[in-house]
C-alpha positions as CSV (number, residue, x, y, z in Angstrom):
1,X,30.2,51.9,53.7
2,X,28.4,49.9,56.6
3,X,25.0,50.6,55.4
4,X,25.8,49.2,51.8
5,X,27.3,46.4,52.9
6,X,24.6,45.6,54.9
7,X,21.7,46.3,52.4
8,X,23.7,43.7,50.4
9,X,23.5,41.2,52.9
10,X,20.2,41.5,53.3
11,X,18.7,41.8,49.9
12,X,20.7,38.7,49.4
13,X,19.3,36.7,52.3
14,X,15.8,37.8,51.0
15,X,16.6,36.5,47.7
16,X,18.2,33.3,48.9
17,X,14.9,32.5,50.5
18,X,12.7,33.5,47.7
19,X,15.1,31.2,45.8
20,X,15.1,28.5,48.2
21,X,11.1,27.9,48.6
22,X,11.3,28.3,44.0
23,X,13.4,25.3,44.1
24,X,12.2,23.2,46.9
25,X,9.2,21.5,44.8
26,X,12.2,19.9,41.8
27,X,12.8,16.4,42.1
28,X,10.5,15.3,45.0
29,X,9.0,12.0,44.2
30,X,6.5,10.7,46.7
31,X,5.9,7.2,47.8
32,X,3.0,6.5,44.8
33,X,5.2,7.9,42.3
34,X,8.0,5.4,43.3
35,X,6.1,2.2,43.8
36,X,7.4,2.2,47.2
37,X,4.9,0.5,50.1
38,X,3.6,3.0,52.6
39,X,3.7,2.3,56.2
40,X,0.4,2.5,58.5
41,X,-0.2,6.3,59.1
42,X,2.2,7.4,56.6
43,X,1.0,10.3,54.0
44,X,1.3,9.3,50.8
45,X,2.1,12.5,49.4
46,X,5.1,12.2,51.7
47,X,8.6,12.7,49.9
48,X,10.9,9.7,49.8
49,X,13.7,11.4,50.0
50,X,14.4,15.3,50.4
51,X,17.6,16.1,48.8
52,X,17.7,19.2,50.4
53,X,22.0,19.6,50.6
54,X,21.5,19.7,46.9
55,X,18.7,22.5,46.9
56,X,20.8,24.3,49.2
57,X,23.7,24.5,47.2
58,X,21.7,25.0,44.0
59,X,20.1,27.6,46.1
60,X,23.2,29.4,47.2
61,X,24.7,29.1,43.5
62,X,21.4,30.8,41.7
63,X,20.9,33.1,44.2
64,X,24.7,34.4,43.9
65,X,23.9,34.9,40.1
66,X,20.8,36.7,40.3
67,X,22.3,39.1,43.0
68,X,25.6,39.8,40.3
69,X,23.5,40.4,37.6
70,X,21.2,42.5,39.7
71,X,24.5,44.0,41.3
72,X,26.2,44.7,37.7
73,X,22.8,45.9,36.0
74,X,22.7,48.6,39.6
75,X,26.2,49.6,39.4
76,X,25.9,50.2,35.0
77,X,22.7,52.2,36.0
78,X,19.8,49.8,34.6
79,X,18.5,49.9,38.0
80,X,17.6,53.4,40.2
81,X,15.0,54.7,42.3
82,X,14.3,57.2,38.7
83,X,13.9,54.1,35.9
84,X,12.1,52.0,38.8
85,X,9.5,54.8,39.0
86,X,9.4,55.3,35.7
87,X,8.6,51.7,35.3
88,X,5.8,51.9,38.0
89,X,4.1,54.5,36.5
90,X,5.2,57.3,39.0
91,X,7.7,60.4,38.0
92,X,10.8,60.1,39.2
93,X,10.5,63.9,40.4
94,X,7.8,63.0,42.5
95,X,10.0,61.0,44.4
96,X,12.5,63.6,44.9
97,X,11.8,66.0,48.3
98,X,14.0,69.4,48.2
């Protein structure tokens, strides 16, 4: 029960970052996109502002749906070590050791 829960944990927190570094790049706008004057030294590719609470939460929210539909799609059977094989190429007896 442990190991389950934990494997859920962390194929969550892998997909939260995956997620996280998707949705990072929406809505930046740098100072020549804004019109805004650039201080001495400044990049101008530098973002105005971040928004990154937002990202986080929009983050957090997809990542929770792709993990239930991934969760619902393992638990109906969609997803197993057999129709990932097959899917790769490989027989899913190979993967079996008796």
């Amino acid at each position: 029960m442990f190991s389950a829960i934990s494997s859920m944990v962390a194929i969550y927190f892998v997909l939260w970052w995956i997620v996280l570094f998707v949705t990072l790049p929406f809505g930046v706008r740098n100072h020549d996109e804004t019109g805004d004057t650039t201080i001495a030294g400044t990049d101008p590719g530098a973002p105005v502002k971040t928004l990154l609470g937002r990202k986080l939460l929009w983050t957090t929210v997809l990542s929770a749906v792709i993990f239930g539909l991934g969760l619902i799609a393992y638990r109906a059977g969609y997803m197993n070590v057999d129709r990932l094989a097959d899917l790769m190429g490989m027989s899913g007896s190979r993967l079996k050791m008796d």
